[in-house]
C-alpha positions in Angstrom: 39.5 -11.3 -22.7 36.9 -8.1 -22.1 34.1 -10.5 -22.0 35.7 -12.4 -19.2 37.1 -8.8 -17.4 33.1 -7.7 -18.1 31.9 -10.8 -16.2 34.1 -10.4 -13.0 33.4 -6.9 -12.8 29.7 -7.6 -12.5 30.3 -11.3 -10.3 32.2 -8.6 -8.0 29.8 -6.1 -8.2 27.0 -8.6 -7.4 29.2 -9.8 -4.4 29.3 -6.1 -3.1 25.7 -5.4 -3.1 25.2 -9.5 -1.6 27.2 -8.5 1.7 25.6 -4.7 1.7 22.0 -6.2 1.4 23.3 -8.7 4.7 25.1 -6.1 6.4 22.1 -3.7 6.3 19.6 -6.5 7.0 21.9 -7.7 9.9 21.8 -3.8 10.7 18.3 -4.0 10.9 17.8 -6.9 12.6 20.2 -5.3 15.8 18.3 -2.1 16.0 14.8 -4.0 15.8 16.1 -6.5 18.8 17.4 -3.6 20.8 14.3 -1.7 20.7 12.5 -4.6 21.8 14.7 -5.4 24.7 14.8 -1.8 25.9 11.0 -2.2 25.5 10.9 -5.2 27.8 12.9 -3.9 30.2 11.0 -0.5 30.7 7.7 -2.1 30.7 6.2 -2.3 34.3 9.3 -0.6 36.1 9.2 2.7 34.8 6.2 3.0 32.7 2.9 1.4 33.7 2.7 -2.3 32.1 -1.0 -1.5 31.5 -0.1 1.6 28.9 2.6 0.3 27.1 2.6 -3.3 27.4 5.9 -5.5 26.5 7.0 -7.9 23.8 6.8 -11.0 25.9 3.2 -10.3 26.8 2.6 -9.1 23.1 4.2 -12.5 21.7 1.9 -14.4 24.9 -1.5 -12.8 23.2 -0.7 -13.2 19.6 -0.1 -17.2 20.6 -3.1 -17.2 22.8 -5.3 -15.1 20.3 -4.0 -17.4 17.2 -5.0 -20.9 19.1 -8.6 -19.7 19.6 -8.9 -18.4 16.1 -9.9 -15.5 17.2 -7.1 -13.7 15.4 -7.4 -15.0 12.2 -11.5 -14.4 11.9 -11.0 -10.7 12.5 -7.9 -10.9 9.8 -9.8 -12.8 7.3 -12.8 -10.0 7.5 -10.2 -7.4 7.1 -8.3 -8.9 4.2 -11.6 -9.6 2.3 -12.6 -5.9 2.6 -9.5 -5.1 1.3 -9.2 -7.9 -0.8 -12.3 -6.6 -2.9 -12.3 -2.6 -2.3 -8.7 -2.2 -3.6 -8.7 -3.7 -6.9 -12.2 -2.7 -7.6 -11.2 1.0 -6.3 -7.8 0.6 -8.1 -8.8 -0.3 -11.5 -11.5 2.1 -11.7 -9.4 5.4 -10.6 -6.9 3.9 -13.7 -9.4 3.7 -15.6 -11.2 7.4 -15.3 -7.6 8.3 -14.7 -7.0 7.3 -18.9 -10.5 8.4 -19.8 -9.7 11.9 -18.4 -6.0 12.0 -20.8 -7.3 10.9 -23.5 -10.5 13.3 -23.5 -9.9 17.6 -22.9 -13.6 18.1 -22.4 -14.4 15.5 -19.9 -11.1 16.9 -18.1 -12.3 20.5 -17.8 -15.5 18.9 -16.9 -15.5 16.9 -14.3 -11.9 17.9 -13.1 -13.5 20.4 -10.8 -15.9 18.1 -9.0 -13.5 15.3 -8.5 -10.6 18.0 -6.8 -13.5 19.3 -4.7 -14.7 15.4 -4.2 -11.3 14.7 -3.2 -11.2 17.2 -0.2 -14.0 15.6 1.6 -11.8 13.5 3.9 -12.8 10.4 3.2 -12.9 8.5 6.7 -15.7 11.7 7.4 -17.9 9.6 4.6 -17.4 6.3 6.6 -20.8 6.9 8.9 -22.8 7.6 5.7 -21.5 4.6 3.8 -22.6 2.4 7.0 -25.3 4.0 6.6 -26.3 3.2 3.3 -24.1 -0.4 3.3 -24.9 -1.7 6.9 -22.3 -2.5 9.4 -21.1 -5.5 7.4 -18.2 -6.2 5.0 -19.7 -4.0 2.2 -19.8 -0.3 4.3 -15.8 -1.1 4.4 -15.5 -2.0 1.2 -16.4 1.4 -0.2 -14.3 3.7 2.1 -11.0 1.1 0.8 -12.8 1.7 -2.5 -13.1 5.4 -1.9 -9.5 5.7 -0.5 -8.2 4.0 -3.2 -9.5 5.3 -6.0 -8.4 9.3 -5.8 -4.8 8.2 -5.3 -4.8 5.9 -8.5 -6.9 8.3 -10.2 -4.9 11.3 -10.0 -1.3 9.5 -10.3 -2.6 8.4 -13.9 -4.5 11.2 -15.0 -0.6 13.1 -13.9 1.0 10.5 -16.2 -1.5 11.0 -19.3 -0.9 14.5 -19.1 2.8 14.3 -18.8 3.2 11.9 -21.4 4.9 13.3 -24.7 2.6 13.2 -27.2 5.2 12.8 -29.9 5.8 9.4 -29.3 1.9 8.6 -29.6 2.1 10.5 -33.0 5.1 8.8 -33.6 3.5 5.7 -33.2 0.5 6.1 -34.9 2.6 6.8 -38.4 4.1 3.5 -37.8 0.4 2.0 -38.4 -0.3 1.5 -34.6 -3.4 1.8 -33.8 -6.3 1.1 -31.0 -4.6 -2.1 -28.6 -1.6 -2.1 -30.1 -1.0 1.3 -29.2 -2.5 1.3 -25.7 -0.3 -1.9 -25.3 3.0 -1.4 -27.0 3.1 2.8 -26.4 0.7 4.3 -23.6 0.4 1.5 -20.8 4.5 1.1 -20.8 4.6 5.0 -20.3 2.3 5.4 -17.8 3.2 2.4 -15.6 5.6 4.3 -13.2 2.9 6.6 -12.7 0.6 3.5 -12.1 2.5 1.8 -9.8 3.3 4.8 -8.0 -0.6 5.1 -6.9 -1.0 1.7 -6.4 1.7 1.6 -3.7 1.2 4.7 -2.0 -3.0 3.5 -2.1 -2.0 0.3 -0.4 -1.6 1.8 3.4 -4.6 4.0 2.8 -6.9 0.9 2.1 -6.1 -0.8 5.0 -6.5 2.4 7.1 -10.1 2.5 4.8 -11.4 -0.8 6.1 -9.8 -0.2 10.1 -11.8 3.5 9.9 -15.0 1.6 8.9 -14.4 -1.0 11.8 -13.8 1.4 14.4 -16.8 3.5 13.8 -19.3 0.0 13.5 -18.7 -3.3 12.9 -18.7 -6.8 15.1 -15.6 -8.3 13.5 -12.2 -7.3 11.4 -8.8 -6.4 12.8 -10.1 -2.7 13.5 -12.9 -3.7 15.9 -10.3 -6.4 17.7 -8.4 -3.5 18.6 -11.0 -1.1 19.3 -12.9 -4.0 21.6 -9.0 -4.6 23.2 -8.8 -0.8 23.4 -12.0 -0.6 25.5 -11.2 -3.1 28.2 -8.1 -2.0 28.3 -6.0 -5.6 27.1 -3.0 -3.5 25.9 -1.4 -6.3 24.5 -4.3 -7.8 22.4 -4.2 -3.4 20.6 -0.7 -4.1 19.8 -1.4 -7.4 18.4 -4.2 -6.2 16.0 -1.5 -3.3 14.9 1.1 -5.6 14.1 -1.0 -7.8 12.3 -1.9 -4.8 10.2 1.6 -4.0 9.5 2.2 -7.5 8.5 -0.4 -7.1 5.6 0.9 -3.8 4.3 4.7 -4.8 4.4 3.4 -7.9 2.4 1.2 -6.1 0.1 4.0 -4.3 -1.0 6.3 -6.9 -1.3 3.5 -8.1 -4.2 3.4 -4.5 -5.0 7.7 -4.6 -5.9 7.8 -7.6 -7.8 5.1 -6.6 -10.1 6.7 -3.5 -10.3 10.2 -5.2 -11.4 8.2 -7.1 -13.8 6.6 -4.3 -15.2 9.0 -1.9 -15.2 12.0 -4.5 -15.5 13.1 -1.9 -18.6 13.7 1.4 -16.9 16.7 1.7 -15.5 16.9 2.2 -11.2 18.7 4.7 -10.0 19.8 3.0 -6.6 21.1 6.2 -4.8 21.6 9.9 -5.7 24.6 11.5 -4.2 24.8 15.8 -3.8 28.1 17.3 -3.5 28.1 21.4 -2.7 
């Protein structure tokens, strides 16, 4: 009889959060389609058409720009800049990010340099990395790299020296050793701290490789809108900028269900309530 009681309590508790998820995405879906028809409205009688544009001239380019290919050239460039800069930039910031926990000396080394590294901004170093890259997809690559790899870099180098070192000792009296403790005791500990740079890095890499096509390229998604920009096609700008959103709402989609797969043990904590 509990078992059955325990199984309608979570079949009715599964229900609940079913219609909250539809009721918020419903939600959603109304304030989205009333900002857009306020938009449309506005647009051309009291704000100038050529500043602001509309949806229905928005939705009129992206059609227009997508049947020429036009659209998805510039995207592709863009997504292969990313594509490669990110995980390269990614891995290695995880990696240094490790080396730095594991050794004190390298830490009080190089910590210094790497803070005073990191307060260069980074879209300042884009010119010089065109400069020594060219104006093609490489240049781009290395500001995503660049952009990338601080964030992942310092979120794991936080976790290393956060982790409690009992467990590692712990561990290591057990008779783990070298993979087995990296894999079974280390990598689980630090994977909130992982994924928490890798998400927070994935808007930064895209605004990486748009940086690098504004200042000088002759494709991607930033120099569609900065061409679009300069001839003043208002609608063909906002096309470009939903694109990119498009990519970083999908890349951290990818990003969530490698976290729940990852991190499918800890236990979420959907909402934290403060009374006074």
């Amino acid at each position: 009889m509990a078992a059955k009681g325990d199984k309608t309590i979570i079949s009715g508790t599964g229900l609940v959060r079913w219609k909250r998820k539809l009721w918020i995405n419903l939600l959603r879906m109304g304030m989205i389609g009333l900002f857009l028809l306020t938009w449309e409205i506005i647009a051309g009688r009291w704000i100038e058409v050529l500043l602001i544009s509309s949806p229905s001239r928005i939705f009129s380019a992206f059609l227009s720009n997508l049947e020429s290919g036009i659209l998805m050239e510039h995207t592709w460039v863009t997504l292969k800049e990313i594509g490669i800069g990110f995980p390269l930039g990614a891995v290695s910031g995880i990696a240094v990010g490790c080396l730095f926990g594991q050794s004190r000396t390298l830490a009080e080394l190089f910590e210094p340099i790497i803070i005073a590294l990191y307060g260069i901004p980074r879209t300042a170093l884009a010119p010089l990395f065109i400069v020594w890259l060219g104006i093609g997809i490489w240049s781009k690559v290395g500001v995503v790299f660049l952009l990338t790899f601080f964030l992942n870099f310092f979120n794991t180098y936080s976790g290393m020296k956060q982790m409690d070192r009992e467990y590692i000792d712990l561990a290591r009296l057990m008779g783990a050793k070298g993979y087995k403790l990296a894999y079974k005791i280390i990598l689980p500990a630090l994977s909130p701290h992982i994924m928490i740079g890798l998400k927070t890095s994935i808007p930064f890499s895209v605004i990486g490789a748009v940086v690098g096509e504004f200042i000088a390229a002759t494709e991607g998604l930033g120099f569609f809108i900065h061409l679009s920009a300069g001839i003043f096609r208002t609608a063909d700008v906002f096309v470009g900028i939903i694109v990119l959103m498009f990519v970083v709402i999908v890349m951290n989609k990818i990003a969530d269900l490698v976290e729940r797969r990852l991190l499918r043990w800890q236990v979420e904590t959907e909402y934290v309530r403060i009374q006074g």
